[in-house]
C-alpha positions as CSV (number, residue, x, y, z in Angstrom):
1,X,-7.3,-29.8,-8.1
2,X,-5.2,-32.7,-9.2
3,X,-5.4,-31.2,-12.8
4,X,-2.5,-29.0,-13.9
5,X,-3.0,-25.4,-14.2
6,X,-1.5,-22.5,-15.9
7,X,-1.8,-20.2,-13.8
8,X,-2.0,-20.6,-9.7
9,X,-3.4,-17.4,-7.9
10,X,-2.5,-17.9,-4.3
11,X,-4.7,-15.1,-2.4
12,X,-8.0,-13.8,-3.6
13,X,-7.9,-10.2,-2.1
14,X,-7.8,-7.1,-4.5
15,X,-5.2,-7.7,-6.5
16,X,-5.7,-11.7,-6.4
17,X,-9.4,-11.7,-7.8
18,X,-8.7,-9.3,-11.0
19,X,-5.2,-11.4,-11.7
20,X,-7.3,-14.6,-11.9
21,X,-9.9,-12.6,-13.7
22,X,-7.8,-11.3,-16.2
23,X,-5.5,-14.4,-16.8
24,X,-8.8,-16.7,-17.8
25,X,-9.8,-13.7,-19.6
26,X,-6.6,-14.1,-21.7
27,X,-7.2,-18.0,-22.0
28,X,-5.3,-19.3,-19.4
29,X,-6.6,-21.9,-17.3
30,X,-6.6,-20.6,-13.5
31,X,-7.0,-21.8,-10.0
32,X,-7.8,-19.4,-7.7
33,X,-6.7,-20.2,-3.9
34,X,-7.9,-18.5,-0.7
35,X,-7.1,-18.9,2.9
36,X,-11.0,-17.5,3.9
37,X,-14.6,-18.6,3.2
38,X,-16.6,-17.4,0.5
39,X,-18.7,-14.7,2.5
40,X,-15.3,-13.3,3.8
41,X,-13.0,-13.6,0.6
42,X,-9.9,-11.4,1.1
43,X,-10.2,-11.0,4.5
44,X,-6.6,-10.3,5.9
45,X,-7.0,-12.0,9.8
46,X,-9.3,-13.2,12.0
47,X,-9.8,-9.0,12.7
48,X,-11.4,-8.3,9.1
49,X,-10.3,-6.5,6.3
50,X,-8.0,-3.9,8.6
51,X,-7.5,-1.1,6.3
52,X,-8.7,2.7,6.1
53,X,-10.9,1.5,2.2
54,X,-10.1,4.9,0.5
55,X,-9.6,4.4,-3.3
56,X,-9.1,7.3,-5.6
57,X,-11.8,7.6,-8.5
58,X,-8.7,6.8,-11.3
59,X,-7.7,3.6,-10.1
60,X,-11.5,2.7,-10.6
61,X,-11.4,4.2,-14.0
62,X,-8.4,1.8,-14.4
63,X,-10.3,-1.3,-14.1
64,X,-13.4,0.0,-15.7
65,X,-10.9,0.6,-19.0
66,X,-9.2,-2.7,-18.8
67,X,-12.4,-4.7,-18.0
68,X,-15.2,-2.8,-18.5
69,X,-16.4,-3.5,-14.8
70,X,-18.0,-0.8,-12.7
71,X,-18.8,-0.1,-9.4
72,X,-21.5,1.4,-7.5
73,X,-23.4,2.0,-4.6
74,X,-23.1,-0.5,-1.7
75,X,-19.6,-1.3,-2.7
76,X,-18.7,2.0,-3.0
77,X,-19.8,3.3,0.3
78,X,-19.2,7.1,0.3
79,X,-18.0,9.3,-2.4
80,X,-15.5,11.8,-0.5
81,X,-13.2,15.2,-2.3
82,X,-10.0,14.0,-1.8
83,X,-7.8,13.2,1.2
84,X,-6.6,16.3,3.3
85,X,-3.5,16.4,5.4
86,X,-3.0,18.6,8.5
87,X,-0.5,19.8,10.2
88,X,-0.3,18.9,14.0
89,X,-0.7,22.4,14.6
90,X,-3.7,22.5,11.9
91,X,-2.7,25.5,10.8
92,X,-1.4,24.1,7.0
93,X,-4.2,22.2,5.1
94,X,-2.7,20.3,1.9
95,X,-5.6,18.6,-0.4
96,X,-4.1,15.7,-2.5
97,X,-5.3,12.4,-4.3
98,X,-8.4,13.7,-5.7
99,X,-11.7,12.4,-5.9
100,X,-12.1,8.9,-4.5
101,X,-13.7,6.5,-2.7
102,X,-14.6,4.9,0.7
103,X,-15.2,1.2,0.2
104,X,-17.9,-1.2,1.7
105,X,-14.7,-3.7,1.9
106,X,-16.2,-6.9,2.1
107,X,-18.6,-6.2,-0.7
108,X,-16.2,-4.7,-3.2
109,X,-13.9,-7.6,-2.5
110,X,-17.0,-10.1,-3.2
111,X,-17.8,-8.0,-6.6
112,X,-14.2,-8.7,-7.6
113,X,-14.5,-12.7,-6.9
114,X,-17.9,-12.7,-9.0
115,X,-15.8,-11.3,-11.9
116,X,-12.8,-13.5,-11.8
117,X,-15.6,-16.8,-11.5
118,X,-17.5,-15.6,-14.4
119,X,-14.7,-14.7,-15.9
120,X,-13.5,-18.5,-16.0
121,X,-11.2,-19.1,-13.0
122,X,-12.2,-21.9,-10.6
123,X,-12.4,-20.7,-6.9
124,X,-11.5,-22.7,-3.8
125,X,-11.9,-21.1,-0.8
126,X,-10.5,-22.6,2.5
127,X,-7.3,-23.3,1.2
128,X,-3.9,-22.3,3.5
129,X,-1.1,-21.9,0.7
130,X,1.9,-22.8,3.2
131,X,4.7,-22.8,0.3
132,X,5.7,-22.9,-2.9
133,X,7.1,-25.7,-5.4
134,X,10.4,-25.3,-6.5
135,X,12.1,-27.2,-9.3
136,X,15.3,-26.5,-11.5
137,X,15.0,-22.8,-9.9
138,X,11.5,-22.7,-11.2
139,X,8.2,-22.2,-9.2
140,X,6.2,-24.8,-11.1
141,X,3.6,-24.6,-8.2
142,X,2.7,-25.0,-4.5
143,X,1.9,-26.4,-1.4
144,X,-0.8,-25.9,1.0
145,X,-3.7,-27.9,3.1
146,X,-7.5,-27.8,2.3
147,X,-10.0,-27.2,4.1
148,X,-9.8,-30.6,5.8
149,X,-6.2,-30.4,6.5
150,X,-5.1,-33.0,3.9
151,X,-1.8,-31.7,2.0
152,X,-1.9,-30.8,-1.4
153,X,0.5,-30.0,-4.3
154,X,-1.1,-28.3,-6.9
155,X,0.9,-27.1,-10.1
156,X,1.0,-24.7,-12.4
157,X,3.1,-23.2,-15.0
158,X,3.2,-19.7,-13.1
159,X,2.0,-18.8,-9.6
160,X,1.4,-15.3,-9.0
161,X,1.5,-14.6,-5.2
162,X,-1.2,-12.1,-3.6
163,X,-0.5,-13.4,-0.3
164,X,-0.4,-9.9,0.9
165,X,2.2,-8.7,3.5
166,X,2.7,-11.9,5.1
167,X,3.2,-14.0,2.2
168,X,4.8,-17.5,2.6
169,X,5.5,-17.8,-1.1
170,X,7.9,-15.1,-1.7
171,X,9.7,-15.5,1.6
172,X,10.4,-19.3,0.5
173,X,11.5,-18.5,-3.0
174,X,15.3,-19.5,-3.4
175,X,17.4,-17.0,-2.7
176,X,17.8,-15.1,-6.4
177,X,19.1,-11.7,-7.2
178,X,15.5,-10.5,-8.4
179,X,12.9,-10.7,-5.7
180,X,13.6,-10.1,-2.0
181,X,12.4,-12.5,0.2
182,X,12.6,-10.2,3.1
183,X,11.5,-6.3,4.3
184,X,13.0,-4.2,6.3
185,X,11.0,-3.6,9.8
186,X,11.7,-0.3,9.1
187,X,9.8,-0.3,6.0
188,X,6.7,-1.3,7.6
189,X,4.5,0.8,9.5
190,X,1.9,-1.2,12.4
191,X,-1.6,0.0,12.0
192,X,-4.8,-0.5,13.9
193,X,-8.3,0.6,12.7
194,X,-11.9,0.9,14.4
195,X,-15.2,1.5,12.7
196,X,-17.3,3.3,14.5
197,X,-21.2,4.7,14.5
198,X,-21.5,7.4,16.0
199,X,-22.9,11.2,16.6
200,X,-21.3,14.2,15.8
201,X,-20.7,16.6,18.8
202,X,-20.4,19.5,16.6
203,X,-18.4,20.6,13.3
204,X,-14.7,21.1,13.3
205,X,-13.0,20.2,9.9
206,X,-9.9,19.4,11.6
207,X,-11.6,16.2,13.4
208,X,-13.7,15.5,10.8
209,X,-15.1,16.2,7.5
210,X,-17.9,14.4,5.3
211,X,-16.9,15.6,2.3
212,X,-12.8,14.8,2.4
213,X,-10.4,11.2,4.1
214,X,-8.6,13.8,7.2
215,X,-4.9,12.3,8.1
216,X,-3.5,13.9,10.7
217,X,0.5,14.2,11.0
218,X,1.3,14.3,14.3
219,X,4.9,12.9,16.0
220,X,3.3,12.1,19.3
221,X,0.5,10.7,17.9
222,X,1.6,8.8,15.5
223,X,5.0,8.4,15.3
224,X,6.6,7.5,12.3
225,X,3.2,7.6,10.9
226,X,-0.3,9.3,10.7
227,X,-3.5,8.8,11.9
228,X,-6.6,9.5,9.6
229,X,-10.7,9.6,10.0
230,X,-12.5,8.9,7.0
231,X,-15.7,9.3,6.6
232,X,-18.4,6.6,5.4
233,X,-22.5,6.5,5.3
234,X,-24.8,6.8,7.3
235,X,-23.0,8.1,10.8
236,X,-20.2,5.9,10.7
237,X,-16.5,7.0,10.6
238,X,-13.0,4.3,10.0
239,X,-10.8,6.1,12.5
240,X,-7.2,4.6,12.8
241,X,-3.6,5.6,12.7
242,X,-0.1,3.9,11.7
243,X,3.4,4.3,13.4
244,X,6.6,2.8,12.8
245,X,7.9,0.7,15.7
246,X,11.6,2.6,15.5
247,X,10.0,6.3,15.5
248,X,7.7,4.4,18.4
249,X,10.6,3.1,20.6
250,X,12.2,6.2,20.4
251,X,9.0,8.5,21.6
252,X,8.4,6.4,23.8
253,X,12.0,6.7,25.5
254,X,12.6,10.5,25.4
255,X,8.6,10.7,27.4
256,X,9.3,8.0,29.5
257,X,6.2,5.8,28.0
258,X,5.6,3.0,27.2
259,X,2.6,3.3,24.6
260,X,1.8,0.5,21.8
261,X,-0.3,0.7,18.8
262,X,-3.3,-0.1,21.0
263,X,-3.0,2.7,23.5
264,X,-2.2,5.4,21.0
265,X,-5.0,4.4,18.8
266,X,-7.6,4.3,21.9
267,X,-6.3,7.8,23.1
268,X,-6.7,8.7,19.7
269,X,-10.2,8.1,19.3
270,X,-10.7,9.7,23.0
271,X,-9.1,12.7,21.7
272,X,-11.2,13.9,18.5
273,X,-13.9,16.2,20.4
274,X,-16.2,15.6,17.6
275,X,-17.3,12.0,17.3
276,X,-19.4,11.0,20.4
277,X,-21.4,8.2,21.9
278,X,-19.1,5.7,19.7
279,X,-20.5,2.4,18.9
280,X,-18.4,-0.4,17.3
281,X,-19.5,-1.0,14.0
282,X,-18.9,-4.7,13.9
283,X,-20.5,-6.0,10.2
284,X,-18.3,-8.8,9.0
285,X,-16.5,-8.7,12.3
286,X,-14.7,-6.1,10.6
287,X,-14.9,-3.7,13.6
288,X,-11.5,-3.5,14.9
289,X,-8.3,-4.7,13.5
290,X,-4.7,-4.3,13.7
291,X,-2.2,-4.7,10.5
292,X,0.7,-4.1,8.9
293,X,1.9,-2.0,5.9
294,X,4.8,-2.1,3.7
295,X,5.5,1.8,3.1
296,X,8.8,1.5,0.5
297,X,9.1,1.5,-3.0
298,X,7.9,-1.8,-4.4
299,X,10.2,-4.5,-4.8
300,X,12.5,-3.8,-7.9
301,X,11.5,-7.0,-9.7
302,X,8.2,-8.7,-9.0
303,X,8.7,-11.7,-11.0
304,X,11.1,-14.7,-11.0
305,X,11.0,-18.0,-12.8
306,X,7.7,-19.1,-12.9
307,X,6.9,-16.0,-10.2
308,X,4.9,-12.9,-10.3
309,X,3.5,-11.1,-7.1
310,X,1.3,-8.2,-6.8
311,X,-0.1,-6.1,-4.1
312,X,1.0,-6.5,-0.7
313,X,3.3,-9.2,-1.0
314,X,5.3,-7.0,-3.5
315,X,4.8,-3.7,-0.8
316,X,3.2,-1.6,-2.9
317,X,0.9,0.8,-1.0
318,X,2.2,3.8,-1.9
319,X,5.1,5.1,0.7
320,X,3.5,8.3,1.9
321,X,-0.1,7.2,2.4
322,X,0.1,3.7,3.0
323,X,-2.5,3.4,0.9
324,X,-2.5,0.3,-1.1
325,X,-5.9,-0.5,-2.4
326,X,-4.9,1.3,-6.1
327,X,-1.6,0.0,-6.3
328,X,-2.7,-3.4,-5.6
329,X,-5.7,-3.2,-8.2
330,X,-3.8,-2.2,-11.0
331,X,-1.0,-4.8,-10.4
332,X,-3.4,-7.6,-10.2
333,X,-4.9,-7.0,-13.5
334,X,-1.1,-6.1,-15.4
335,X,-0.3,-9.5,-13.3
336,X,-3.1,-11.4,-14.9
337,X,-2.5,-9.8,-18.7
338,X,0.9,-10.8,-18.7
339,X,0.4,-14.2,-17.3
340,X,-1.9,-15.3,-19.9
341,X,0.6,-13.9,-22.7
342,X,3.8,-15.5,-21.5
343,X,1.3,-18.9,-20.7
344,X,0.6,-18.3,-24.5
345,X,3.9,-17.8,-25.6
346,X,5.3,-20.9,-24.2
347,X,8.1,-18.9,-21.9
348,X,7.2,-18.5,-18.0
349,X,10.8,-18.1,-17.1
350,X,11.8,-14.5,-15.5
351,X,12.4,-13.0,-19.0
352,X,9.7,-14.0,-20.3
353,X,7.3,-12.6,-17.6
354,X,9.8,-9.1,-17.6
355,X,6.9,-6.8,-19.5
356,X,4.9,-7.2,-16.6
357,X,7.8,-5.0,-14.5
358,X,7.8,-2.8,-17.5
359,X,3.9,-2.5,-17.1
360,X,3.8,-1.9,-13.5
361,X,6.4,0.2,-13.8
362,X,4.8,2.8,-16.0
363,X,1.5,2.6,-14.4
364,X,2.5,3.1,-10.8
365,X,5.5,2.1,-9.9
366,X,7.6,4.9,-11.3
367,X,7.2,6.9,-8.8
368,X,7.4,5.1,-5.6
369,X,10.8,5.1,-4.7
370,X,11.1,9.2,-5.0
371,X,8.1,9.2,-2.4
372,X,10.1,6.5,-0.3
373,X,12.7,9.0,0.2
374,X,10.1,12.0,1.1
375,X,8.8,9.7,3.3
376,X,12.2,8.6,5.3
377,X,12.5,13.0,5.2
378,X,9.2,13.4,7.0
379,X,10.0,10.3,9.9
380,X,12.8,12.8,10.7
381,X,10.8,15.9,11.6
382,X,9.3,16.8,14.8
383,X,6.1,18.2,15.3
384,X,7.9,22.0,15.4
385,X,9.4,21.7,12.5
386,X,6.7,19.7,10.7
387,X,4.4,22.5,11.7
388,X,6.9,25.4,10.2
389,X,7.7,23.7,7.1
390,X,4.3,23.0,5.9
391,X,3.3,26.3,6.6
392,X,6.8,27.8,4.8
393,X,8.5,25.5,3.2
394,X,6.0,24.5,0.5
395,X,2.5,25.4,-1.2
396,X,-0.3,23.6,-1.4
397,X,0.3,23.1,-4.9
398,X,4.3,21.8,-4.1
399,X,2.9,19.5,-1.5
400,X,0.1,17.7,-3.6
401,X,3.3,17.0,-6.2
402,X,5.3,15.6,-3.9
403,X,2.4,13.2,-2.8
404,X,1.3,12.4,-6.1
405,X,5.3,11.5,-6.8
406,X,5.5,14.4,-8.5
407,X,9.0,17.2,-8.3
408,X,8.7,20.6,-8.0
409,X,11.1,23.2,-8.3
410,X,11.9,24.0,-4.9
411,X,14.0,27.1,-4.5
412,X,15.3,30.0,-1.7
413,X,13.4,32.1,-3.9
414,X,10.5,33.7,-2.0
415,X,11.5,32.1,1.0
416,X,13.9,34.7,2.6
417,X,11.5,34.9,6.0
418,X,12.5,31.3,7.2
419,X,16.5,32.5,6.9
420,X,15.1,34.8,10.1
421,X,13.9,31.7,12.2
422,X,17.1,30.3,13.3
423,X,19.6,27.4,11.7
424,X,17.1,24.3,12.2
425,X,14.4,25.4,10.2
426,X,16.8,26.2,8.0
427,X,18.8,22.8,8.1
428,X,15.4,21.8,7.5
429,X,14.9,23.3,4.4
430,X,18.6,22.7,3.0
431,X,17.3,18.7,3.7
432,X,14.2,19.4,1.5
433,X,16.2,20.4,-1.7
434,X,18.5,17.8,-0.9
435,X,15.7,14.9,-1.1
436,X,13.6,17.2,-3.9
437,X,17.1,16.2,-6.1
438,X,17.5,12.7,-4.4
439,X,13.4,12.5,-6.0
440,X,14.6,13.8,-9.2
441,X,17.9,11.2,-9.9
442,X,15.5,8.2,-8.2
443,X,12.5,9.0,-10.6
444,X,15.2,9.1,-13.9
445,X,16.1,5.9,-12.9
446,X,12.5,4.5,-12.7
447,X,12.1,6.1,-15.8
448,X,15.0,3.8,-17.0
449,X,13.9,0.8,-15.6
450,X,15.6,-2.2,-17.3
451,X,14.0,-3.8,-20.6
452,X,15.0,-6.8,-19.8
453,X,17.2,-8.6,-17.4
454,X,20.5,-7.3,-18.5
455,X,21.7,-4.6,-16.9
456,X,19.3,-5.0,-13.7
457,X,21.7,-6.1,-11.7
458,X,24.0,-2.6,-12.4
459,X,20.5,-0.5,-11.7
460,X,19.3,-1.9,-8.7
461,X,22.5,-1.5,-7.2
462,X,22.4,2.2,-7.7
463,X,18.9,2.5,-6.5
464,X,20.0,0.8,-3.1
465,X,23.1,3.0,-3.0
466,X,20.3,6.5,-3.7
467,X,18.0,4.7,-1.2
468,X,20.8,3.8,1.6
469,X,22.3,7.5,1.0
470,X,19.1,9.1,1.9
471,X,18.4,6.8,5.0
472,X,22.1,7.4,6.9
473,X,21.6,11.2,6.6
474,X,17.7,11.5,7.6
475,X,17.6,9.4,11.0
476,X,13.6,9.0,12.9
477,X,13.4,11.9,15.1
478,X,9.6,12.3,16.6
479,X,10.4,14.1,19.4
């Protein structure tokens, strides 16, 4: 490690093990870094991999396209429909995301280090990445401590930062009108997560299905949030729900409780009448674990002088679902593309990394700021009116567009019957169109993102002014 490199990967989780894999693909020489052992590479905390593991089927077909790799059995632990959402009354049923995936997360995130290794990049595990190196306004590396606690400084000629949420690169880059080095706490969501074996009392889609991922949308529940039981082999279930800790405080005060993440995901679990005789599933240690999730748009420009960040550390799981195993796969292997090129090309400075905004932008990110904005629509229903407008407001076939990103036409149109159920349904409804256009203008600009530098400073600034427009007039409201 006191050789140079040309590329520094600080974190080898999902989107960390295909950027390495796909920058020493390109030709670059790369240095893999990761906080864990080998047997528990991308592990997140001392709790496990904390995370509900559902991938949809494309964003495998992604990697198998770009590198040819495939996956199967063990890694992929259970084939599942698609996700389904419920109502909390149950009475609405919306199937979106398609086909997919629950993962075996410790293997698939070991198949993903084999590839980057044979793919060239050198591996060192038990390395804490405490900072990066700054010079001339240039991240020419970083700083960390091995596994024996000496201090290192390794560098590179671009660091690309899959730290995750918690990253200490990107909140130690200097300050720069590109890359926040901050979120806002109330664009992160608290989630806990328990895998479980157990038996199955009886059958009751609503608790549980073997063939579909359930969430559950529920105010009391999971304020702010969801909760979700998705199935995997073999009599086992990951059961675990996220809230946001404003939508929380504010439950909380109108009930007079004073429930926390762990008490609403243990009454949780106590209250789904199907799974019975629960028994921690604790492979890995990955039993039970307690996280949090980024759940805006991703940040408008993930890379800076000698920078690029993908995954977590960029908040990308996607704003409705939290989910950000896809998002983070398909950024790490764009991140590792473009590295190699621009190491190629001789320019690592922010303009010459800009194609790998452009990239993510068309591949994903597009769309996450339109679902940002549903999301900040939903936080502000309770459970009545959550119940009433997913049985009247939208179909099914409206509601799996607006989780895919997607606009429909909403209109009055057919709709006549909610006029007769008083002014805050139909308040309700008036706030739908409203963020169905606020979708539509947020998407157009996505779909203008900048080609280069110039002119991002002018977009971003109306993005933030569509964002902050959307958050004064929908307020969290759980209860």
């Amino acid at each position: 490690m006191n050789e140079k490199y040309d590329v520094i990967v600080a974190g080898a989780g999902l989107a960390g093990s295909l950027a390495a894999a796909m920058a020493a693909k390109g030709g670059a020489k790369v240095l893999l870094l990761d906080r864990n052992k080998e047997p528990e590479v991308g592990k997140k905390t001392n709790w496990g991999w904390t995370c509900g593991d559902a991938v949809a089927n494309d964003h495998l077909k992604f990697i198998k396209a770009k590198t040819g790799l495939e996956f199967k059995h063990p890694e992929l632990d259970l084939k599942v429909d698609g996700v389904v959402a419920l109502s909390p009354d149950f009475k609405s049923r919306y199937l979106f995301d398609g086909e997919g995936y629950v993962l075996d997360r410790p293997l698939f995130e070991q198949k993903l280090l084999h590839t980057a290794v044979k793919a060239g990049a050198e591996y060192v595990p038990e390395f804490e990445v405490e900072a990066p190196l700054i010079e001339d306004n240039f991240v020419v590396g970083i700083f960390g401590k091995d596994k024996n606690k000496a201090h290192k400084e390794i560098r590179a000629k671009i660091v690309i930062d899959a730290l995750g949420i918690a990253t200490t690169i990107r909140r130690k880059l200097p300050e720069n009108p590109y890359v926040d080095r901050t979120i806002d706490i109330n664009d992160v969501e608290s989630t806990g997560r328990y895998i479980y074996e157990c038996e199955f009392d009886h059958k009751d889609l609503n608790y549980y299905d073997e063939k579909n991922a359930i969430i559950h949308l529920n105010q009391q529940i999971a304020p702010g949030g969801y909760g979700w039981v998705f199935p995997k082999s073999n009599g086992k279930v990951n059961i675990g729900l996220g809230v946001q800790k404003k939508s929380l405080d504010i439950r909380n005060q109108k009930l007079g409780r004073q429930d926390t993440l762990h008490t609403l995901m243990d009454d949780y679990v106590k209250s789904n009448p199907v799974l019975k005789n629960l028994k921690l599933f604790n492979k890995d240690n990955n039993g039970k674990g307690y996280w949090s999730v980024a759940v805006r748009r991703q940040l408008e420009s993930l890379v800076f002088n000698g920078y690029m960040g993908a995954g977590d550390s960029m908040a990308m799981p996607n704003p409705i679902s939290a989910g950000g195993i896809g998002p983070a796969l398909v950024a790490g292997i764009l991140a590792g593309e473009n590295a190699a090129i621009a190491v190629h090309n001789g320019d690592v400075s922010i303009k010459g990394l800009w194609k790998y905004n452009l990239d993510f932008n068309e591949s994903y990110g597009h769309k996450t700021a339109g679902l940002e904005v549903f999301r900040v629509y939903l936080q502000s229903l309770n459970n009545d009116l959550l119940n009433y407008g997913m049985k009247t407001f939208v179909t099914a076939k409206e509601a799996s567009d607006l989780g895919y990103g997607l606009v429909p036409e909403l209109s009055l149109t057919g709709k006549f019957k909610m006029i007769l159920q008083g002014a805050q349904n139909i308040n309700a409804f008036s706030n739908l169109l409203f963020v169905v256009k606020k979708m539509k203008v947020l998407n157009k600009l996505y779909m203008n993102y900048p080609k280069s530098t110039d002119g991002f400073a002018e977009w971003r600034k109306e993005v933030e002014r569509q964002m902050e427009e959307s958050k004064e007039r929908f307020k969290p409201n759980p209860i």
